[in-house]
C-alpha positions in Angstrom: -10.3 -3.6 -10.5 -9.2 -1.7 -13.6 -5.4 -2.7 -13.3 -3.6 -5.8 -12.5 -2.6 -6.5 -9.1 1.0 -6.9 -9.8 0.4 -3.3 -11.8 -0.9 -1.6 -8.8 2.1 -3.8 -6.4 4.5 -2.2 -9.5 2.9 1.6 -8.8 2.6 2.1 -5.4 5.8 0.2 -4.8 7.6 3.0 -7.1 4.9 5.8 -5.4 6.0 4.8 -1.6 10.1 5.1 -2.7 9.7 8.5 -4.2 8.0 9.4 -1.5 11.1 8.2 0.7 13.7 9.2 -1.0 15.3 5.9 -1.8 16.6 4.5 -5.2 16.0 1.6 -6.3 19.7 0.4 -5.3 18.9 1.9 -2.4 16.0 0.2 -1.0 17.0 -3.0 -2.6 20.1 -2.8 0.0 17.8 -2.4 2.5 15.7 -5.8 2.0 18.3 -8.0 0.4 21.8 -6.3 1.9 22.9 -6.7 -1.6 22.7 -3.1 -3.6 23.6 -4.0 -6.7 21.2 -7.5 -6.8 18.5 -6.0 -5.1 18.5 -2.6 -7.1 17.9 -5.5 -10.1 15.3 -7.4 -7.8 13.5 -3.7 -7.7 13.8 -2.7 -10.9 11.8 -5.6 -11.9 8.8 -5.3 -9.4 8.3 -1.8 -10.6 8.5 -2.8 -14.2 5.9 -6.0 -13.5 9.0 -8.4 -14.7 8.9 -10.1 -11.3 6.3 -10.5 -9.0 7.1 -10.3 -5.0 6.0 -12.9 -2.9 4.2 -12.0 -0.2 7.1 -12.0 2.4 9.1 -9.8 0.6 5.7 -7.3 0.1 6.2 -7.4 4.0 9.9 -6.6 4.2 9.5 -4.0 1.4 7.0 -2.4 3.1 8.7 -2.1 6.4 11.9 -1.1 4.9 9.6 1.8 3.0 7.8 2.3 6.2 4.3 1.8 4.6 1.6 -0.2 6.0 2.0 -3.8 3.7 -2.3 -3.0 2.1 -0.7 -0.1 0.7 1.0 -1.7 -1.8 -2.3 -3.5 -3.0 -4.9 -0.6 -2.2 -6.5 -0.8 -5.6 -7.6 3.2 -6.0 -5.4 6.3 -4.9 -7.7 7.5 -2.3 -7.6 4.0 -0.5 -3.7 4.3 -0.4 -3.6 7.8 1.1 -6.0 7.0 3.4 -3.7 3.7 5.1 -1.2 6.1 4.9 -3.2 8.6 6.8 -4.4 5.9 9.3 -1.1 4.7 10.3 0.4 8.1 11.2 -2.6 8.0 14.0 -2.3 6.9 17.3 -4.2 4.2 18.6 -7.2 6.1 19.9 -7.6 8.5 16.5 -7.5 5.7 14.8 -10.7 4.2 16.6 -12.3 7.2 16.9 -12.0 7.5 13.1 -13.1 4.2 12.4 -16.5 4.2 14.5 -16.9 7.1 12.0 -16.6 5.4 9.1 -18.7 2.3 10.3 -21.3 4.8 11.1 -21.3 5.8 7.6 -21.3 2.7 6.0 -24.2 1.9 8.1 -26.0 4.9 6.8 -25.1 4.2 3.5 -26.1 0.6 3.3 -29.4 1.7 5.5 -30.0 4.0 2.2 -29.5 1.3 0.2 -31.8 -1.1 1.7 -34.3 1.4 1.2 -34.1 2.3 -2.2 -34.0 -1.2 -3.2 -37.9 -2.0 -1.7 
């Protein structure tokens, strides 16, 4: 892990608001009901002043309408793919993850054999 969790909580916490369209007063309104103390609450997750616990990940998560790993996925193609994933229905999504099993099989197949 090259950054901090509470720098990649910070990032992707910022990402996933952009991405809806919500200020910070905004979404803190949403999770607290409060605007103006919740916009501060924000403020300082995204700045790594503050750490969120883990039930108020959840509830920022919902309110941004992001699966909850998203705002830990540790590298940028991890978080787009969760975000991928959980616009699929229930049946694409097991369809696409038989696939990747079968490629993780194959690639830890390849790698048992290179290591004899």
């Amino acid at each position: 892990m090259t950054e901090s969790v509470t720098a990649t909580f910070a990032k992707r916490l910022k990402a996933a608001r952009a991405m809806r369209g919500l200020s910070q007063r905004a979404l803190g309104g949403l999770v607290s009901g409060d605007k103006v103390n919740g916009s501060v609450r924000i403020n300082r997750y995204e700045q790594e002043v503050n750490r969120a616990d883990m039930t108020t990940a959840a509830a920022l998560a919902q309110a941004l309408d992001v699966p909850l790993a998203y705002l830990f996925a540790e590298e940028d193609d991890q978080a787009e793919l969760l975000l991928a994933f959980a616009k699929l229905t229930k049946s694409e999504r097991t369809k696409i993850l038989g696939q990747v099993r079968q490629l993780a099989a194959i690639r830890q197949a390849k790698g048992a054999a290179s290591k004899r």
